[in-house]
C-alpha positions as CSV (number, residue, x, y, z in Angstrom):
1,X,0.0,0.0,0.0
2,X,1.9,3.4,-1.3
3,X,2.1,5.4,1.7
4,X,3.7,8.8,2.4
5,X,3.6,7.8,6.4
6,X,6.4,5.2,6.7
7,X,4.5,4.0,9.9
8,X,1.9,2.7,8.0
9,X,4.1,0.5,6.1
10,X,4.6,-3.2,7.2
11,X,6.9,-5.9,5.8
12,X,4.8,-8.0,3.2
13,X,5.7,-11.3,1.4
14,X,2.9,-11.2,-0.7
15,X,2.6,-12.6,-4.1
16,X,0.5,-12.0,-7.2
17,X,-1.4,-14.4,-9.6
18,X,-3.4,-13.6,-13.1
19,X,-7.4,-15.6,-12.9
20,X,-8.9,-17.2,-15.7
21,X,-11.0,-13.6,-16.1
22,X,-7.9,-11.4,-17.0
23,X,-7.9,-10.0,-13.1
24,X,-4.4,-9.9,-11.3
25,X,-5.4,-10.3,-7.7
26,X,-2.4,-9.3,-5.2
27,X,-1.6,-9.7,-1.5
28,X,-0.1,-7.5,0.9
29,X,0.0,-5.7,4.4
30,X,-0.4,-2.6,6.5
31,X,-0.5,-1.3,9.3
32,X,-1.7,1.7,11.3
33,X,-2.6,2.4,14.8
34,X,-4.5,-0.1,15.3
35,X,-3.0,-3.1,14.2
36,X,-1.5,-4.9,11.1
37,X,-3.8,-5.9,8.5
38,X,-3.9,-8.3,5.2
39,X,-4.6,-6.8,2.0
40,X,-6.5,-8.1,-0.9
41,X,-6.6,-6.5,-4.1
42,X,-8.1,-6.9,-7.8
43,X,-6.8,-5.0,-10.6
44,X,-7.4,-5.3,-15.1
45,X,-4.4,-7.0,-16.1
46,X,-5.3,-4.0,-19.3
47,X,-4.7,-0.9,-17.5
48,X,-3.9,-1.4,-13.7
49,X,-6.9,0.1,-12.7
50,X,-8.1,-1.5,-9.2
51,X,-11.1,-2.9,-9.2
52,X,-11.4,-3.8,-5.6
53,X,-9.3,-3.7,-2.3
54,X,-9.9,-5.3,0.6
55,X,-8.6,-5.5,4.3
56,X,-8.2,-8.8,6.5
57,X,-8.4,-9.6,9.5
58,X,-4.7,-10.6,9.6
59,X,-1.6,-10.4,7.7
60,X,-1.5,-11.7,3.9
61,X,2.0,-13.0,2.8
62,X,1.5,-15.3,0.0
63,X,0.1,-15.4,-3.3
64,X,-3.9,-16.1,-3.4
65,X,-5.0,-18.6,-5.9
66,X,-8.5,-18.7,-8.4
67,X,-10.5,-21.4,-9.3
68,X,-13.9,-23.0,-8.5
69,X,-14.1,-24.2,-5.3
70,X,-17.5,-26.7,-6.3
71,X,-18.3,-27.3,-10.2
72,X,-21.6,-25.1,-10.2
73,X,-19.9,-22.4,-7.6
74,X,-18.4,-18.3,-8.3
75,X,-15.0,-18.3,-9.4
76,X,-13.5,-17.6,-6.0
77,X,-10.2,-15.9,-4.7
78,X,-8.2,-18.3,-1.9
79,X,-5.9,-16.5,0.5
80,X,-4.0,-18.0,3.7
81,X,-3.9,-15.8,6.7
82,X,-1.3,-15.6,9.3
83,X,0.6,-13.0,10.2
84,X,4.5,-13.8,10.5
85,X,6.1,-15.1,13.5
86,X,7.6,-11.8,15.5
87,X,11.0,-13.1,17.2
88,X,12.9,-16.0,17.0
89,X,12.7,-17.3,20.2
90,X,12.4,-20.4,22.9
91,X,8.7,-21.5,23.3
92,X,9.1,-20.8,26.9
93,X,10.4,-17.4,26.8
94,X,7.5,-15.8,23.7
95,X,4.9,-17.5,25.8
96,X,6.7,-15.1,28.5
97,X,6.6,-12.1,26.3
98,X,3.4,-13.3,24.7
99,X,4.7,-13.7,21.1
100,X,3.5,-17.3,20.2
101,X,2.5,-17.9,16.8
102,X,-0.8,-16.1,16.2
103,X,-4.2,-17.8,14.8
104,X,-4.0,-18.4,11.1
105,X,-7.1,-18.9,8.4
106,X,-7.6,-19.8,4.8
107,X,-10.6,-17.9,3.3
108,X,-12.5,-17.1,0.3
109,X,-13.8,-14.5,-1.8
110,X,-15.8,-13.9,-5.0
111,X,-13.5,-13.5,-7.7
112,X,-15.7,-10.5,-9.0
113,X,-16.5,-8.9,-5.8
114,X,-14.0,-9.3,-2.9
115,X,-17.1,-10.0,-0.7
116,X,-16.4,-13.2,1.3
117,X,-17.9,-16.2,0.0
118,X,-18.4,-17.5,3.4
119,X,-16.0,-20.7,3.0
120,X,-12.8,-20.6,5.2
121,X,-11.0,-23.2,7.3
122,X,-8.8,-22.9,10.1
123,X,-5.9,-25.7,11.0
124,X,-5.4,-27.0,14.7
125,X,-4.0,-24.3,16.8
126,X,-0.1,-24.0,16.4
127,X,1.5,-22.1,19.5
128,X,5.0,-22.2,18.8
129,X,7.7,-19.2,18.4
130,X,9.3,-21.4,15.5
131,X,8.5,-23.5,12.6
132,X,8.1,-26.8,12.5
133,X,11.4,-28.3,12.5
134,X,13.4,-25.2,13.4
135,X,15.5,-24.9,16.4
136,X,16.7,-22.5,18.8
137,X,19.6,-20.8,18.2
138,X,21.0,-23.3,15.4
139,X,18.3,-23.6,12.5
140,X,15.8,-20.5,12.3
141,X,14.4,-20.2,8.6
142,X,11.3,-18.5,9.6
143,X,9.1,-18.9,6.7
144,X,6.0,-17.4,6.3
145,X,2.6,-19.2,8.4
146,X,1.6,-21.2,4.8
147,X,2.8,-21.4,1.4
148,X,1.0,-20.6,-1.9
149,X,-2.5,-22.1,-2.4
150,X,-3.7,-24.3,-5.0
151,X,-7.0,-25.4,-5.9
152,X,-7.5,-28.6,-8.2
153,X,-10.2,-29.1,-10.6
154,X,-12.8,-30.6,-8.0
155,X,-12.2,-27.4,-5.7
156,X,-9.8,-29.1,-3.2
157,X,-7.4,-26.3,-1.9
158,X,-3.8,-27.9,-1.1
159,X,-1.8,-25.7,1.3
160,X,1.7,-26.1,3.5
161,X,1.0,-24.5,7.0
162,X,4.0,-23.6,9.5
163,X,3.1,-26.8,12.0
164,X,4.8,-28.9,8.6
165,X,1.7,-29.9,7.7
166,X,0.0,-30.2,4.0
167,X,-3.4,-30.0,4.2
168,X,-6.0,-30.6,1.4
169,X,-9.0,-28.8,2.5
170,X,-12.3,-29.3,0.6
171,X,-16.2,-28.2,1.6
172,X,-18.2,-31.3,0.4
173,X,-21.3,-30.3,1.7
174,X,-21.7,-26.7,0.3
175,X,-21.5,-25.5,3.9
């Protein structure tokens, strides 16, 4: 997010990926006195123009990914929330200072809109300072929460989470 108040800035990993409707949809993150915040946007791959931008409830660091998640549903905008682990630290000492990985999410949106679609999934809680298989002081990559998404032609989203898990994440029931 251009800014001329280098407060509001925020480190960002996001990413950027082109739908099947000629709409570049980008991720990113702010903050401001509030908090730090995710940021969706939709823009014509013609002109730049944005169509749409929206906030989230927290941070946004990877590329979101299109597709149908059901055969007869929207074309729908996947991103993976989680804002990025703060220090690299022993579990005992961020649970001191309160710094344990935060709560992460995967949503979606219509592709067209940015209005949430209503589907979203959350993994098992993950309260560690560090990744998965990272150790303190030695090995301390610190990636971001998840990786990129990817949805499959039955609307299964596949995902890496920061616990080392892959998960395949799928609503069968239209719920």
């Amino acid at each position: 997010v251009p800014s001329d108040k280098p407060w509001q800035l925020d480190f960002s990993t996001g990413g950027l990926i082109v739908g099947p409707n000629g709409v570049v949809y980008g991720t990113s993150n702010f903050k401001n006195a509030t908090g730090k915040f995710g940021l969706l946007s939709a823009f014509n791959i013609s002109n730049g123009e944005v169509l749409w931008r929206r906030p989230q409830a927290m941070g946004t660091n990877n590329a979101p990914s299109v597709g149908k998640l059901s055969s007869d549903g929207p074309l729908s905008v996947v991103i993976a929330l989680g804002h990025h682990v703060s220090l690299p630290l022993p579990d005992t000492v961020a649970d001191i200072m309160g710094v344990l990985a935060p709560s992460s999410a995967l949503i979606a949106v219509d592709a067209a809109t940015g209005e949430p679609t209503g589907w979203g999934w959350a993994p098992p809680p993950y309260r560690h300072a560090l990744m998965e298989g990272d150790t303190f002081p030695l090995h301390m990559c610190m990636p971001d929460t998840w990786s990129n998404t990817a949805i499959d032609g039955t609307g299964t989203v596949f995902v890496g989470h920061m616990s080392g898990h892959v998960f395949a994440v799928r609503d069968t029931d239209g719920d």
